[in-house]
C-alpha positions in Angstrom: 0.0 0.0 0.0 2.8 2.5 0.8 4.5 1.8 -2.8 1.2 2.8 -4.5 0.4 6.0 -2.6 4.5 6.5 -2.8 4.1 6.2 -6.8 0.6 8.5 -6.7 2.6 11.0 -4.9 5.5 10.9 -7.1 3.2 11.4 -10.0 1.3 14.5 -8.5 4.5 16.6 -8.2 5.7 16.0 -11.9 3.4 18.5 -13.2 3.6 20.8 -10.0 7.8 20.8 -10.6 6.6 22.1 -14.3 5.2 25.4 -13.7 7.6 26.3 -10.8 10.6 25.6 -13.3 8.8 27.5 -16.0 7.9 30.7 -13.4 11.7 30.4 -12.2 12.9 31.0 -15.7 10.3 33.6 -16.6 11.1 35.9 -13.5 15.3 35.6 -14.4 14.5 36.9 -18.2 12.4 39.7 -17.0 15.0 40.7 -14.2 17.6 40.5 -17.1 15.5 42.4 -19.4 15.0 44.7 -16.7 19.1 45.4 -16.4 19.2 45.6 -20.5 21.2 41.7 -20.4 19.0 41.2 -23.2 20.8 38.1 -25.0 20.7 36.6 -21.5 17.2 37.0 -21.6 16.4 35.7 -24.8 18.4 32.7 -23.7 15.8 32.0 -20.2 12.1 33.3 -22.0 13.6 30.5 -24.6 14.0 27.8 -22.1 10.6 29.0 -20.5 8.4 28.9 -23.6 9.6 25.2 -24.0 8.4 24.8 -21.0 5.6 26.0 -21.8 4.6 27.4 -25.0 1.4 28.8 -25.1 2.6 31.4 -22.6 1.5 35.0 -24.3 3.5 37.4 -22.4 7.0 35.2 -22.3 6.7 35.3 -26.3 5.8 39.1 -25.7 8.7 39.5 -23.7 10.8 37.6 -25.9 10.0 40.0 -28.9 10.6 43.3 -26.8 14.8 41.8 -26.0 14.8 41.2 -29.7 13.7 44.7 -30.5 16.4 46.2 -27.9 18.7 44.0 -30.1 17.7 45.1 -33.1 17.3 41.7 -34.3 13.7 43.2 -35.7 12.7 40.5 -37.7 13.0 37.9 -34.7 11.1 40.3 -33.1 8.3 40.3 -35.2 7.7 37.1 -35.6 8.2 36.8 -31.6 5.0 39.2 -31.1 2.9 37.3 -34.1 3.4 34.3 -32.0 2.5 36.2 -28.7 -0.7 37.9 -31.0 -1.8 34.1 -32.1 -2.3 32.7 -28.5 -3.7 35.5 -27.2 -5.3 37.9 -30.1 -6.6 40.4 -27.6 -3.0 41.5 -26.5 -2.9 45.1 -27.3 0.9 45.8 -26.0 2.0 43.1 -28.9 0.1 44.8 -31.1 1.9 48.4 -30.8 5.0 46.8 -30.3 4.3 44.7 -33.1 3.7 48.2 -35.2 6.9 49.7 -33.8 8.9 46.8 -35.5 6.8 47.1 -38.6 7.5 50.4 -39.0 11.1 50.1 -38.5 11.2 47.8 -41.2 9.5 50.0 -44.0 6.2 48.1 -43.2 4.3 50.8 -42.9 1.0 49.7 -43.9 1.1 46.8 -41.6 2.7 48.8 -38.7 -0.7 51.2 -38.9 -3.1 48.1 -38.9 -0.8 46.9 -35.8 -1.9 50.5 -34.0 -4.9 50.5 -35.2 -6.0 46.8 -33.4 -4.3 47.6 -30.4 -6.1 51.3 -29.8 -9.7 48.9 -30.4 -8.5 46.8 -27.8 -7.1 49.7 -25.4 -8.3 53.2 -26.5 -6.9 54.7 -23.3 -3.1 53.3 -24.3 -1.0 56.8 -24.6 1.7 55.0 -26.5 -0.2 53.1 -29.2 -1.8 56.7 -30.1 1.6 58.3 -30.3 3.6 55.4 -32.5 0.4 55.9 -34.4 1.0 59.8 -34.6 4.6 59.0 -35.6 3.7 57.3 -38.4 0.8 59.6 -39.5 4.1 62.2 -39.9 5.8 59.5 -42.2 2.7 59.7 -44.5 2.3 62.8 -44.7 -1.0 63.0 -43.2 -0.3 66.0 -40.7 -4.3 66.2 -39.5 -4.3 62.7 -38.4 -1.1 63.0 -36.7 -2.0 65.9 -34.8 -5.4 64.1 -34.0 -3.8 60.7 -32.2 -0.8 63.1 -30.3 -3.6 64.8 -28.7 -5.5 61.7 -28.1 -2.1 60.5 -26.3 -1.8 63.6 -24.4 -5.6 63.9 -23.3 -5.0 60.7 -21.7 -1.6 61.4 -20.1 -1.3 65.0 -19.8 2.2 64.6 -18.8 3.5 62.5 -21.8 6.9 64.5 -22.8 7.5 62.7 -26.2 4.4 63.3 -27.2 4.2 66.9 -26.3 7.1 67.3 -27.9 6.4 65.6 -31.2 3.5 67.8 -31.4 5.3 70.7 -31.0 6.9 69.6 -34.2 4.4 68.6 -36.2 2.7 72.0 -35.6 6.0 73.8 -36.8 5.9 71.6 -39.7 2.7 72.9 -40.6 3.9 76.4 -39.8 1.2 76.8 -36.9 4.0 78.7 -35.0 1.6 80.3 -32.5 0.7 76.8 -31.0 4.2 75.5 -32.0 6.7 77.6 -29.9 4.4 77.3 -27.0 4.6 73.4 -27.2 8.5 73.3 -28.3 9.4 73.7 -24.3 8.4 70.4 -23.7 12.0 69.9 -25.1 13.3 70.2 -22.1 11.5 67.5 -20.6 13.3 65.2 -22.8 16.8 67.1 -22.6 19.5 64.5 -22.4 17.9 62.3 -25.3 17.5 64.9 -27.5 21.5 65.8 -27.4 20.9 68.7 -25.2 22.3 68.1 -22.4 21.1 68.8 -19.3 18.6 71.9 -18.6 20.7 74.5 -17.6 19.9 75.3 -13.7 20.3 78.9 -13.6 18.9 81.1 -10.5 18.6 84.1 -12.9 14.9 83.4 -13.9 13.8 82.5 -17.8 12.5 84.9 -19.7 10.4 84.4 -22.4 9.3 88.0 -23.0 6.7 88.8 -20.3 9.3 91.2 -18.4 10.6 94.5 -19.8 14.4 93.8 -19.9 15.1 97.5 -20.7 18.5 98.2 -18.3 18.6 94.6 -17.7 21.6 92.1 -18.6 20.1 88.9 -20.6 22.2 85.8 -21.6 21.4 84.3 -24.5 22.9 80.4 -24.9 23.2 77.8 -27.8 21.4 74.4 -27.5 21.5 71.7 -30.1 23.5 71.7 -32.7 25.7 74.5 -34.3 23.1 75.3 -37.1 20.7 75.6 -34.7 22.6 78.4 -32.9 23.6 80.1 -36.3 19.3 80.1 -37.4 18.3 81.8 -34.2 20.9 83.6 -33.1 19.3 86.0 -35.5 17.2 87.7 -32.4 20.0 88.9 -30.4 19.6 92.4 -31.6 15.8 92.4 -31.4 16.7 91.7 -27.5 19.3 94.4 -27.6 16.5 97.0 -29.1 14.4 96.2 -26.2 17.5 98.1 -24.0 19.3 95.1 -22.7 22.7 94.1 -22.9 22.9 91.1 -24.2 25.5 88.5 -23.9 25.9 85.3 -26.2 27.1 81.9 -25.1 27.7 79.7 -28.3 30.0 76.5 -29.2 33.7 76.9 -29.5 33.7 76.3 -33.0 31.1 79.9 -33.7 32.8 81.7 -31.2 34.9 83.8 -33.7 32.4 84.1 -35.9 29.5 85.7 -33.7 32.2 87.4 -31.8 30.7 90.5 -34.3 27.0 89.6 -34.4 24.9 92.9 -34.1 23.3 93.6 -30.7 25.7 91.2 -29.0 28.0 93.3 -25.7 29.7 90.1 -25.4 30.3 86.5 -26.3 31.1 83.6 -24.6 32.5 80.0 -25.3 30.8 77.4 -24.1 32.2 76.1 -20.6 34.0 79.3 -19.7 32.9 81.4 -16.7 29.8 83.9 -17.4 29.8 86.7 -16.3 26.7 88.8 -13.6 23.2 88.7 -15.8 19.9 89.4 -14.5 17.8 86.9 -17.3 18.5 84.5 -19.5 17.1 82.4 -22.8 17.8 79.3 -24.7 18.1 80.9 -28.0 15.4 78.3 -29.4 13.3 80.0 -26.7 13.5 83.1 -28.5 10.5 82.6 -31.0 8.1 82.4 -28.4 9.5 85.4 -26.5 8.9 87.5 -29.6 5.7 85.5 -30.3 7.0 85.0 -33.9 4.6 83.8 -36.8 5.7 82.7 -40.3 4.9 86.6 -41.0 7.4 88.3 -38.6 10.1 85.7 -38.8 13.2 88.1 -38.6 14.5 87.5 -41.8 17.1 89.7 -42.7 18.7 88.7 -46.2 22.4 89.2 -44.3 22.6 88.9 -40.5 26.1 87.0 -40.0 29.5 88.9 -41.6 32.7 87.3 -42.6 36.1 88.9 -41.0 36.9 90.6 -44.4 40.7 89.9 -44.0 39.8 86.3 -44.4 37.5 86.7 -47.4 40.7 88.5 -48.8 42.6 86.0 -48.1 40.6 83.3 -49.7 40.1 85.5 -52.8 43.9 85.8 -52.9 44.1 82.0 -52.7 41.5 81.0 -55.4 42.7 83.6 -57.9 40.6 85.2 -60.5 39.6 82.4 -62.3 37.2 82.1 -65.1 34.1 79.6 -64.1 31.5 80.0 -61.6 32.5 78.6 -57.7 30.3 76.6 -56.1 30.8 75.5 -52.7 29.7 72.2 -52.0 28.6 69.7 -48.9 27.6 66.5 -49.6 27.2 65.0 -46.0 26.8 66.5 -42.4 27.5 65.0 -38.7 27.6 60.8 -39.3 26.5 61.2 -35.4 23.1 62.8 -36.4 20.3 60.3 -36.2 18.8 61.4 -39.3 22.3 61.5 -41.0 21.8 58.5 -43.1 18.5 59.9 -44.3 19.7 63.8 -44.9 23.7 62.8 -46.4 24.7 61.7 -49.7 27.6 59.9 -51.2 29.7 61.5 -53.1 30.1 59.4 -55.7 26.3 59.8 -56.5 26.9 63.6 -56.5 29.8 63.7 -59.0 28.1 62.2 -62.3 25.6 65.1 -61.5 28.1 68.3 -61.5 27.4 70.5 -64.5 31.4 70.7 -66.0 31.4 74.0 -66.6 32.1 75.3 -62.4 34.5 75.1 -60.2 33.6 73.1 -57.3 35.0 73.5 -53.5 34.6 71.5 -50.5 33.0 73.5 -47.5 33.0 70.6 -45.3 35.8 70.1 -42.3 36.1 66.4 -42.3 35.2 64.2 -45.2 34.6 60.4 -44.3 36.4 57.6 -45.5 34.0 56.2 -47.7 34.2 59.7 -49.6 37.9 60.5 -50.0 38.7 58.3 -52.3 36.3 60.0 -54.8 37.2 63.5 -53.7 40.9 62.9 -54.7 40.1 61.4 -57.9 37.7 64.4 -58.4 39.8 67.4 -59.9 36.8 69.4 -60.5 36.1 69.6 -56.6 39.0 71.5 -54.7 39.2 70.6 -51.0 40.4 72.9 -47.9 40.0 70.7 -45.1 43.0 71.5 -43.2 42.2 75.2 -43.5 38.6 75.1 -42.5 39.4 74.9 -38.7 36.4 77.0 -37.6 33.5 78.3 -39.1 35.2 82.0 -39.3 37.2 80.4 -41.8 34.6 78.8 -43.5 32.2 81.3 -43.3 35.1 83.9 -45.1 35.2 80.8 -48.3 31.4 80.6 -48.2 31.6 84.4 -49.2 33.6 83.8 -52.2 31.0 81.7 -53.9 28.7 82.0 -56.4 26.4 79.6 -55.1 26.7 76.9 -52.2 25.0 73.9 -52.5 24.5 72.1 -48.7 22.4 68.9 -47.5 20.5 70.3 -44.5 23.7 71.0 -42.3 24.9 73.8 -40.4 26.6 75.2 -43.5 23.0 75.8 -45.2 22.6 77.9 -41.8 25.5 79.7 -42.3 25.7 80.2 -46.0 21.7 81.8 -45.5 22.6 83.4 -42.6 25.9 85.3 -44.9 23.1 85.8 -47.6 24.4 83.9 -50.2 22.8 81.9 -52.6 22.0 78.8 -51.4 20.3 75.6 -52.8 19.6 73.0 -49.8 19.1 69.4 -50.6 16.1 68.2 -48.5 14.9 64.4 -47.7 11.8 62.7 -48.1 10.8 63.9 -44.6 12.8 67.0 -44.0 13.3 69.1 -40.5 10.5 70.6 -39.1 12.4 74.3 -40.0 11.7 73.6 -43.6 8.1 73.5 -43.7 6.3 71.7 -46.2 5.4 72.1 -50.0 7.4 75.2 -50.8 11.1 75.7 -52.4 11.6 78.6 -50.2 12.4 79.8 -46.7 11.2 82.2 -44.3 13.8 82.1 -42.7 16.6 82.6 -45.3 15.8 84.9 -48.5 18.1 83.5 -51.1 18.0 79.9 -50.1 16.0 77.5 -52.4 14.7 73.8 -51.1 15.1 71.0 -53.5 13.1 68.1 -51.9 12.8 64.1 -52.4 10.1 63.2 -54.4 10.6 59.6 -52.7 12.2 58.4 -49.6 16.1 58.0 -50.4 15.9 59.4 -54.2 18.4 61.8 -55.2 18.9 61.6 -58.4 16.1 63.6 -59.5 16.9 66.0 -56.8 20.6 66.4 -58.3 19.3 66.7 -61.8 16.9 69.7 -61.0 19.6 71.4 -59.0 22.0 71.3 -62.1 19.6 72.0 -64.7 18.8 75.2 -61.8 22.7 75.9 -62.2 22.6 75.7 -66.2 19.6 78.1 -66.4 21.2 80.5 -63.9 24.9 81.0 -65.0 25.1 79.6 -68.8 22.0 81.4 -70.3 
């Protein structure tokens, strides 16, 4: 008798042993996902599901380790599986769409957020990735209709607020834009500015008379962002105060003569007393700027004029038109692959008849090769050590052509001629459906017609050069 109810009770814990091996492994591959050992946590939510394999969330799971991975197409077949033994799982579903959409699925990605918002319409995040990819098509009305869905149901949702701000730039709604753009801060460090300066001199964003007051302006961003709205410093300095201007090392000898400016200061150097101060990109809201009081001065940055002499000196008189040229920006830029070109697929569309000349400071790898081999294109690299320098060549153009780089900021902000080379889905600065700028007089857009075409951009901006300088 003891034998049998021995063998009864050895039987009984067999499938009790199952589900406590299976839990065991699930909680380890969360905790691991949870301290971003993702392969390690592939590795358990594996050994789990053969546990037991009808389990949703470990699939789930599974598929968000492979995302952080960026093994994407893993991924997405991880959350089908999750979606087929458990079809109301709306967090597969937007994660599913995420994926989607990172691999060009766009259709699919949109049915993906559209199931999961059915099956949880109060999900913030499934109505933003859907507003994401609203922006991708183009379909600005929809996009602004699921961020505010997002933010109605969590007010406090920075990338959304943010995005928002961005799409209403876009749109050139600058009233509501600007407004919304200080949700930037919220997301600070991930957007490669740093931490929010913690000054005890209070903000101002234009509600106080700063008439006999000191204001500091600052740069945040990137360079071409500092060179665009650096532009207001003398509209604060015609309100009466003095106005000092803290910029990147490499604009510091160039802005060291903007208008309006008492003093500027490199970045990481001691400031001096102020009484307010401004993130420049704060500026449009202080002066409540709409697309028909941009200040848009044709010329609002000047070259050191022994430079420019210099350079003339250098180049000689010569007898075709100079174009200045840039071809790729910062290889650190998350849009970088989507807004540079190879120079190799610029050469075969350079009209023979100019003289060509590299703007840029560094040229990559991939690029010199073709550069050297390129006679028609003159390079400075070594002499380009700061954008005074550059900005003195820039002047001795005829035209500059630029991908959307700080050197289209500076060669507008000079008042050159400028044709800038624009993406599929361009900077929010740019606006939409227009080949000019409010912000810079004599630049001209030339935008994809498709995502990642440039030939047809290239051919329109030489047949622009043959029409201007050989008729």
């Amino acid at each position: 008798m003891r034998s049998i109810i021995g063998k009864l009770l050895k039987r009984k814990t067999i499938p009790d042993s199952v589900p406590s091996q299976f839990d065991r492994l699930y909680a380890e591959a969360t905790s691991a996902a949870a301290t971003q050992d993702f392969q390690r946590a592939i590795q358990l939510y594996d050994r789990a599901i053969a546990l037991n394999p009808s389990h949703a969330e470990a699939r789930y799971k599974r598929g968000n380790a492979l995302k952080h991975l960026g093994r994407l197409d893993a991924a997405l077949a991880s959350y089908d599986q999750a979606i087929e033994r458990k079809p109301d799982y709306a967090y597969a579903y937007c994660n599913r769409g995420v994926v989607q959409q990172s691999l060009g699925l766009k259709a699919a990605a949109l049915s993906s957020y559209d199931q999961a918002i059915i099956l949880d319409p109060v999900d913030a995040m499934a109505h933003y990735n859907r507003a994401l990819l609203m922006q991708d098509f183009f379909r600005w009305d929809e996009a602004l209709s699921s961020y505010n869905q997002a933010i109605s149901i969590d007010p406090g949702y920075a990338d959304a607020q943010f995005n928002r701000s961005l799409a209403l730039l876009f749109r050139g709604d600058f009233e509501n834009g600007w407004r919304a753009y200080e949700w930037r801060w919220k997301n600070a460090r991930r957007l490669s500015l740093g931490d929010p300066r913690n000054f005890s001199q209070p903000l101002w964003l234009g509600a106080e008379s700063i008439a006999g007051k000191c204001l500091l302006l600052y740069g945040e961003g990137g360079l071409g962002d500092t060179l665009q709205f650096c532009r207001y410093a003398p509209l604060c300095a015609a309100l009466g105060a003095t106005v000092l201007l803290e910029v990147q090392a490499p604009l510091f000898g160039l802005l060291s003569n903007l208008e309006g400016v008492s003093q500027v200061i490199a970045a990481g150097s001691p400031l001096p007393p102020f009484d307010y101060q401004c993130p420049l990109m704060s500026l449009p809201l202080a002066f409540k700027t709409t697309l028909d009081t941009v200040p848009a001065a044709s010329k609002y940055l000047h070259s050191d004029q022994a430079k420019v002499t210099r350079w003339r000196t250098l180049l000689g008189e010569g007898n075709r038109p100079r174009v200045g040229l840039v071809w790729s920006g910062n290889p650190n830029n998350w849009i970088d692959h989507h807004r540079s070109i190879p120079l190799a697929d610029c050469v075969g569309h350079l009209p023979p008849e100019f003289q060509y000349y590299c703007l840029q400071r560094h040229v990559r790898e991939v690029d010199k090769a073709i550069l050297d081999s390129t006679p028609c294109i003159v390079s400075f690299d070594d002499d380009l050590l700061d954008f005074a320098n550059t900005a003195a060549l820039c002047e001795c153009m005829d035209v500059v052509i630029s991908v959307d780089t700080s050197i289209a900021h500076l060669s507008g902000a000079l008042g050159q001629r400028t044709l800038v080379l624009l993406p599929f889905t361009p900077d929010w600065r740019w606006l939409r459906d227009r080949d000019d700028s409010p912000w810079y007089p004599t630049v001209k857009l030339y935008r994809q017609q498709a995502v990642g075409e440039w030939n047809d951009v290239l051919a329109r901006v030489a047949a622009d050069l043959h029409r201007a300088f050989t008729t």
